[in-house]
Backbone as CSV, one residue per row, in Angstrom:
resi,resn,N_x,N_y,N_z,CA_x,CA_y,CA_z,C_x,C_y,C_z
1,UNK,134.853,-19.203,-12.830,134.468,-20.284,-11.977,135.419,-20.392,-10.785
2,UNK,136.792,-20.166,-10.937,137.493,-20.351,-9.961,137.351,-19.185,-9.198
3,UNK,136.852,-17.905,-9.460,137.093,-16.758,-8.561,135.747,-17.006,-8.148
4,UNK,134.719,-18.093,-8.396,133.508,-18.024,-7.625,133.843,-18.917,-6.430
5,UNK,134.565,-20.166,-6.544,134.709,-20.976,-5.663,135.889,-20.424,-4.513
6,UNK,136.557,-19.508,-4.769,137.375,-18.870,-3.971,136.550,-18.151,-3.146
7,UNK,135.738,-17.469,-3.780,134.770,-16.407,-2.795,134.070,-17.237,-1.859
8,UNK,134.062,-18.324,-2.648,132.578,-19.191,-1.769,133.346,-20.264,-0.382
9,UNK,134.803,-20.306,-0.917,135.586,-20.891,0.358,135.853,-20.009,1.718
10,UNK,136.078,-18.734,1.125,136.472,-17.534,1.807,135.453,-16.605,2.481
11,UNK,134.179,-16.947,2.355,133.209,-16.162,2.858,132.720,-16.969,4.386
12,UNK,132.636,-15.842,5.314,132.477,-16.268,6.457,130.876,-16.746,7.181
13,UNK,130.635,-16.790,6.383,129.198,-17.167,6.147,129.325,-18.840,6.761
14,UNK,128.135,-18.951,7.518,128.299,-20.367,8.341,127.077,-21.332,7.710
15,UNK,127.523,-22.259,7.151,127.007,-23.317,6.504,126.165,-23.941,7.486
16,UNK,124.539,-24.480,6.995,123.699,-24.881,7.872,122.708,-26.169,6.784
17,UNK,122.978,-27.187,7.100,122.580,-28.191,6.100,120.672,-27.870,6.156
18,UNK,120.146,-27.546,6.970,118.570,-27.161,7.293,118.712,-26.007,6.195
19,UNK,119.545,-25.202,6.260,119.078,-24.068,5.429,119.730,-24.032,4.353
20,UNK,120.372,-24.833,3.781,121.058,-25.039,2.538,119.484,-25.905,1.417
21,UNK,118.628,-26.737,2.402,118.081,-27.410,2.158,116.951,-27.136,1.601
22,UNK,116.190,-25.736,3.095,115.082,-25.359,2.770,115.280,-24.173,1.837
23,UNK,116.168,-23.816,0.943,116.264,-22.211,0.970,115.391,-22.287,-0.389
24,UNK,115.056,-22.722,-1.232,114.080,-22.974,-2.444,112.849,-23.482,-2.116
25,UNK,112.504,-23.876,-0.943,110.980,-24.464,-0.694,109.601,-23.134,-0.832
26,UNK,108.816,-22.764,-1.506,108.427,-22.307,-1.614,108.593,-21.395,-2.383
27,UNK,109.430,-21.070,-2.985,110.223,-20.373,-4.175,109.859,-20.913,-5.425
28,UNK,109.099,-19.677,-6.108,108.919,-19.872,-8.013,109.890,-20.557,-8.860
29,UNK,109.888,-21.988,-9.147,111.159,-22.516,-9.909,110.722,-21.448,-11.561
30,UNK,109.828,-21.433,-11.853,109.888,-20.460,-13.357,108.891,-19.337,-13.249
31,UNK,109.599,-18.182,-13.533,108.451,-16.977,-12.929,109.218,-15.895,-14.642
32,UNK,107.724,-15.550,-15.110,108.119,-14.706,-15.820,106.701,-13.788,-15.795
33,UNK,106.843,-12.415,-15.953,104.882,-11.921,-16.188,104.164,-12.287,-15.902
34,UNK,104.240,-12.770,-17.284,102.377,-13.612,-17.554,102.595,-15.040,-17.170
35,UNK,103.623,-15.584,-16.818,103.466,-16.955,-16.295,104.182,-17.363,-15.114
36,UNK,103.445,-18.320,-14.506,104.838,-18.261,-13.031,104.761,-20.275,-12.598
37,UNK,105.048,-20.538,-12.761,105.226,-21.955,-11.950,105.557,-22.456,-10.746
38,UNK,104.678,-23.195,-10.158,105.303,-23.184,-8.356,105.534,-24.998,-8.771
39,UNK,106.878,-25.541,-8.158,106.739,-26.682,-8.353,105.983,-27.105,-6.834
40,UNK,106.036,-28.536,-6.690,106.029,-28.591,-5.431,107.433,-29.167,-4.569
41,UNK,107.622,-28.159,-3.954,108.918,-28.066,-3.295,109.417,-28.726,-2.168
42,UNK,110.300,-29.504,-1.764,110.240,-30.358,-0.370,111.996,-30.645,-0.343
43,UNK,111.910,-30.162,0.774,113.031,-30.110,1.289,113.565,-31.183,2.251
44,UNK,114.654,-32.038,2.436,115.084,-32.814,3.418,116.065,-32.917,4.052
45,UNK,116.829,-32.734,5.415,118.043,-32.981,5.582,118.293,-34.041,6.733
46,UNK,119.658,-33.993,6.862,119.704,-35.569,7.812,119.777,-34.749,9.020
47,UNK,119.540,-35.519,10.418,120.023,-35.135,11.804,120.419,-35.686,12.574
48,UNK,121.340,-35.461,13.715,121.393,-36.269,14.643,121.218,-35.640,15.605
49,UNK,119.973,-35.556,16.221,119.417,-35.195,17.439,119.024,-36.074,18.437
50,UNK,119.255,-35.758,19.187,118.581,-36.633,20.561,118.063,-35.568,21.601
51,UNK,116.459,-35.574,21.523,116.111,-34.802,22.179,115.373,-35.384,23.567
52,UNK,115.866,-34.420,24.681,115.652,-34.799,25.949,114.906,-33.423,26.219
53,UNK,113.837,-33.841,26.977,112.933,-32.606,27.024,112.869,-31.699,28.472
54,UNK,113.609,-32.711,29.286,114.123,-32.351,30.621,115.016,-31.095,30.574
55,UNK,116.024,-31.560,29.819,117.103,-30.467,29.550,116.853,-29.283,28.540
56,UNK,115.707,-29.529,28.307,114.884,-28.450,27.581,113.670,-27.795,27.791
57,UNK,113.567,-27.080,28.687,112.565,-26.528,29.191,111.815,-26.026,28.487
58,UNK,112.542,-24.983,28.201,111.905,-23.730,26.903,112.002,-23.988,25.145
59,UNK,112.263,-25.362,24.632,112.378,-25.919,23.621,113.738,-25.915,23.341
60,UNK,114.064,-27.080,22.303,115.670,-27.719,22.403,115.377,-26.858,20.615
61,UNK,116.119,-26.457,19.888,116.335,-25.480,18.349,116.656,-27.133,17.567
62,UNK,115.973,-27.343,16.550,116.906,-27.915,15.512,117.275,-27.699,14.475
63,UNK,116.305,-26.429,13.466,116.277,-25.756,12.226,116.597,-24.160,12.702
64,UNK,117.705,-23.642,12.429,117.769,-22.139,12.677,117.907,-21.594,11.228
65,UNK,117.030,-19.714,11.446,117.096,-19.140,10.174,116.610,-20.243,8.920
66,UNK,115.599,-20.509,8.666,115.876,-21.497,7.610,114.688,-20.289,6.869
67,UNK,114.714,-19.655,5.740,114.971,-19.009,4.396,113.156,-19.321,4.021
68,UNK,112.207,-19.139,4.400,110.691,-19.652,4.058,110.050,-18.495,3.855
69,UNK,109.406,-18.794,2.085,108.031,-17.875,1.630,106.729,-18.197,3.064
70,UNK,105.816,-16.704,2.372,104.970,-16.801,3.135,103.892,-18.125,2.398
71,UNK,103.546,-19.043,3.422,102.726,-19.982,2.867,102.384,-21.354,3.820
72,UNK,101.526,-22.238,4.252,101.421,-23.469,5.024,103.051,-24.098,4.527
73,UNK,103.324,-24.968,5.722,104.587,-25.889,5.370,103.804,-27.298,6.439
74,UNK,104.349,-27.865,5.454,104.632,-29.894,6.443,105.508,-30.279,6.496
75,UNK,106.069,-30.393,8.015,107.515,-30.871,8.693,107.120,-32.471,8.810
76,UNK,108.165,-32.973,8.298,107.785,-34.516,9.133,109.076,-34.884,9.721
77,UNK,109.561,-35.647,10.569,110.366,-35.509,11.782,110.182,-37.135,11.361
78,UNK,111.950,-37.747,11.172,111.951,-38.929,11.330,112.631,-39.185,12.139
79,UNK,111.826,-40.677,13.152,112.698,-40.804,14.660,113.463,-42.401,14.303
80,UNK,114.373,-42.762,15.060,114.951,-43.718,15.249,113.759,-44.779,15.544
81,UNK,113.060,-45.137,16.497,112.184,-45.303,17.062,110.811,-44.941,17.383
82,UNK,109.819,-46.279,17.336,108.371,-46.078,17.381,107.930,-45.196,18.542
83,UNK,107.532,-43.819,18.729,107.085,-43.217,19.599,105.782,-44.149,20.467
84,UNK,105.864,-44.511,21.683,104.746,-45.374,22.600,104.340,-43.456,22.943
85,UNK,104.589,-43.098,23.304,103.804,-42.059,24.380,103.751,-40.513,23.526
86,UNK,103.569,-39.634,24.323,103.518,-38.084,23.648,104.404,-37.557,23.209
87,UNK,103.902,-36.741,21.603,104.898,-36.675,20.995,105.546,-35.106,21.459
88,UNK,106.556,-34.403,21.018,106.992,-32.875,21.650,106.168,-32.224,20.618
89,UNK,106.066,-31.083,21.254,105.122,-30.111,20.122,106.182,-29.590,19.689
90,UNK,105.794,-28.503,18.511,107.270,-27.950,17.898,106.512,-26.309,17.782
91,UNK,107.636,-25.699,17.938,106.975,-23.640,18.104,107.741,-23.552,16.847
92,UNK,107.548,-22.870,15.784,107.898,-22.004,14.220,108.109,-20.516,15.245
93,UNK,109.279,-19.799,14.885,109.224,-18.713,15.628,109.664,-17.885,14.139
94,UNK,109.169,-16.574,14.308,109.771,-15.773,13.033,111.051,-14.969,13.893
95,UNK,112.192,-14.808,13.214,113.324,-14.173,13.712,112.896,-12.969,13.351
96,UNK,111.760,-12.245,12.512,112.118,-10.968,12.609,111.240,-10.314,13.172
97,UNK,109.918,-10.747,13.288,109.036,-10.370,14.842,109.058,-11.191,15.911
98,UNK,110.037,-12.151,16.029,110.227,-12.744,16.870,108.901,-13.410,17.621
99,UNK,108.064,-13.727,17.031,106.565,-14.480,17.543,106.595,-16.169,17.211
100,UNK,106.095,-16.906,18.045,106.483,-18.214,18.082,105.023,-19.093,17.886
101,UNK,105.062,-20.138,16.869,103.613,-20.219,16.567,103.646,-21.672,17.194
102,UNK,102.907,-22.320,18.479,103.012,-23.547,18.782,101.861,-24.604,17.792
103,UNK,102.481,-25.577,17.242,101.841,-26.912,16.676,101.985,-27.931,17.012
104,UNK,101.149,-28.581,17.108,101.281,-30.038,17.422,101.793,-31.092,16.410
105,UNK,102.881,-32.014,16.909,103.246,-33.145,16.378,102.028,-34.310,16.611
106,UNK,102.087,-34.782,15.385,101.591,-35.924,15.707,101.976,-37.521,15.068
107,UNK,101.849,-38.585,15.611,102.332,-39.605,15.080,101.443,-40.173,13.669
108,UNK,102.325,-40.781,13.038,102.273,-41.267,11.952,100.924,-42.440,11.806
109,UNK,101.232,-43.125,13.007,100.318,-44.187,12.894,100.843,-45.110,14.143
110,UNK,99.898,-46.312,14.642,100.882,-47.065,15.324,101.785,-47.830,15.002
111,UNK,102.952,-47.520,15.715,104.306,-48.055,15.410,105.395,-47.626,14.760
112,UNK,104.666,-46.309,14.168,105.252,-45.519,13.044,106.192,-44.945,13.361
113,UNK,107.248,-44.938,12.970,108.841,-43.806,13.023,108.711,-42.370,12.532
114,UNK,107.378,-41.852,12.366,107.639,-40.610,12.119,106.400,-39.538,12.555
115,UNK,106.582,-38.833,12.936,105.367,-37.233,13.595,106.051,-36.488,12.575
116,UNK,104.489,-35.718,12.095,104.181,-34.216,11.253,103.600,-33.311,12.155
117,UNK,103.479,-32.086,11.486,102.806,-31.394,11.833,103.030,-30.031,10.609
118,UNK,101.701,-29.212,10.363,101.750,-28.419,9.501,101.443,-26.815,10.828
119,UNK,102.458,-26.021,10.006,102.460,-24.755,10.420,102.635,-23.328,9.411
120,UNK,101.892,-22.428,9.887,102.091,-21.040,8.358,102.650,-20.089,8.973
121,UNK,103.510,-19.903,7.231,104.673,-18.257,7.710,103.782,-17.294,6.886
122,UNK,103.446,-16.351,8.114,102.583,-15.084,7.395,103.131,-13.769,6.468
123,UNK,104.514,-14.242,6.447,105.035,-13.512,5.666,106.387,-13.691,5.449
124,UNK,107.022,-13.954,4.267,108.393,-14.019,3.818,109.209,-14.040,5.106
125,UNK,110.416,-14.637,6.097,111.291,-14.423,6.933,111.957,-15.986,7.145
126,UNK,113.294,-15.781,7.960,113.832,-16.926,8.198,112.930,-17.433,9.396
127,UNK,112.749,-18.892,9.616,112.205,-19.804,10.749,112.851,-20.303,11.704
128,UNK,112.949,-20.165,12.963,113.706,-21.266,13.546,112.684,-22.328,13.722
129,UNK,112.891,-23.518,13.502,112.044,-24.431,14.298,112.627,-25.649,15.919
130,UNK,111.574,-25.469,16.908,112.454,-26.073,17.654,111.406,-27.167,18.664
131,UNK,111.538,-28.138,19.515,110.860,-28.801,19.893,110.783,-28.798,21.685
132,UNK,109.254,-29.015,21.945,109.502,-28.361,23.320,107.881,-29.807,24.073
133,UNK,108.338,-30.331,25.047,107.433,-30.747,25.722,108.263,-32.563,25.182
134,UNK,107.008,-33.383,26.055,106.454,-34.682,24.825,108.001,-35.386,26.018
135,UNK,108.101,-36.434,25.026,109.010,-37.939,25.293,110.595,-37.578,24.629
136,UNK,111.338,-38.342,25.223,112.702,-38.000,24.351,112.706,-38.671,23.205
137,UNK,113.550,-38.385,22.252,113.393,-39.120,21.029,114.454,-39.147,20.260
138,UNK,114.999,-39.938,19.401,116.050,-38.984,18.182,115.837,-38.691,17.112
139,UNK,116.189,-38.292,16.631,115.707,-37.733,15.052,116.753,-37.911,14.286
140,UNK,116.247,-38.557,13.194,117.287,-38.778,12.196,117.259,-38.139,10.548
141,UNK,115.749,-37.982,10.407,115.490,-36.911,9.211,114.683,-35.946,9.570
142,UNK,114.916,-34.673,8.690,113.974,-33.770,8.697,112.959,-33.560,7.049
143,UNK,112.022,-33.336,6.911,111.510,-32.867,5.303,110.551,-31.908,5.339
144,UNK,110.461,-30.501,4.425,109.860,-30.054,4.783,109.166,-29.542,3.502
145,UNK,107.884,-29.568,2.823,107.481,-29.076,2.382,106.252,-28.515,2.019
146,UNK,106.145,-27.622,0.933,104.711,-26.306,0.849,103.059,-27.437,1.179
147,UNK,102.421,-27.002,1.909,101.709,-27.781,2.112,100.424,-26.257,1.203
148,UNK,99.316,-26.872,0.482,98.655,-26.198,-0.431,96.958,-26.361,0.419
């Protein structure tokens, strides 16, 4: 145990609370042969973003590399504040064909503190997700999970 936690202090590996978070979402919690179990998986982490869309032309990143089976996912994006106007769309890009899939956010409801939007990874790779267009906003949670 101690030569695991040594390795695990000492490895230069850069800690990312998004991908510490998502790295089981979509992942078989019991897989054997003849039997396999998918729970349903959902991932959440905190943020502090403040996104200004001015200073972001080409989309502002908030999830890098984050660890996703191939399968639909539902992001929901919690803001400080009731969005009045348009929300930012968000692009899923795959880092290893590098192709960027644009979806639309949308609000919760009126008055509501939070926009979803569902997007699919066509095949096993890390995600960046990042937000591009829409109103400024902040974000204070992220959650993300297998949408069926």
């Amino acid at each position: 145990m101690a030569t695991a936690l040594l390795a695990d202090r000492l490895s230069p590996r850069v800690r990312a609370p998004e991908r510490d978070a998502a790295r089981l979402v979509g992942s078989p919690s019991f897989l054997l042969p003849s039997f396999r179990f998918q729970s349903r998986g959902e991932a959440s982490w905190t943020l502090e973003v403040f996104y200004e869309p001015h200073r972001f032309p080409l989309g502002r990143p908030f999830a890098r590399s984050l660890p996703l089976a191939a399968g639909t996912y539902r992001l929901t994006l919690d803001v400080s504040d009731p969005l009045g106007g348009t929300p930012p769309g968000l692009i899923a890009t795959d880092r290893r064909t590098r192709v960027g899939q644009a979806c639309l956010l949308r609000i919760a409801g009126p008055g509501a503190k939070s926009i979803a939007a569902t997007f699919t990874v066509g095949a096993a790779s890390d995600v960046d997700l990042s937000l591009v267009g829409g109103e400024p906003l902040a974000i204070r949670q992220a959650r993300l999970r297998v949408s069926r």
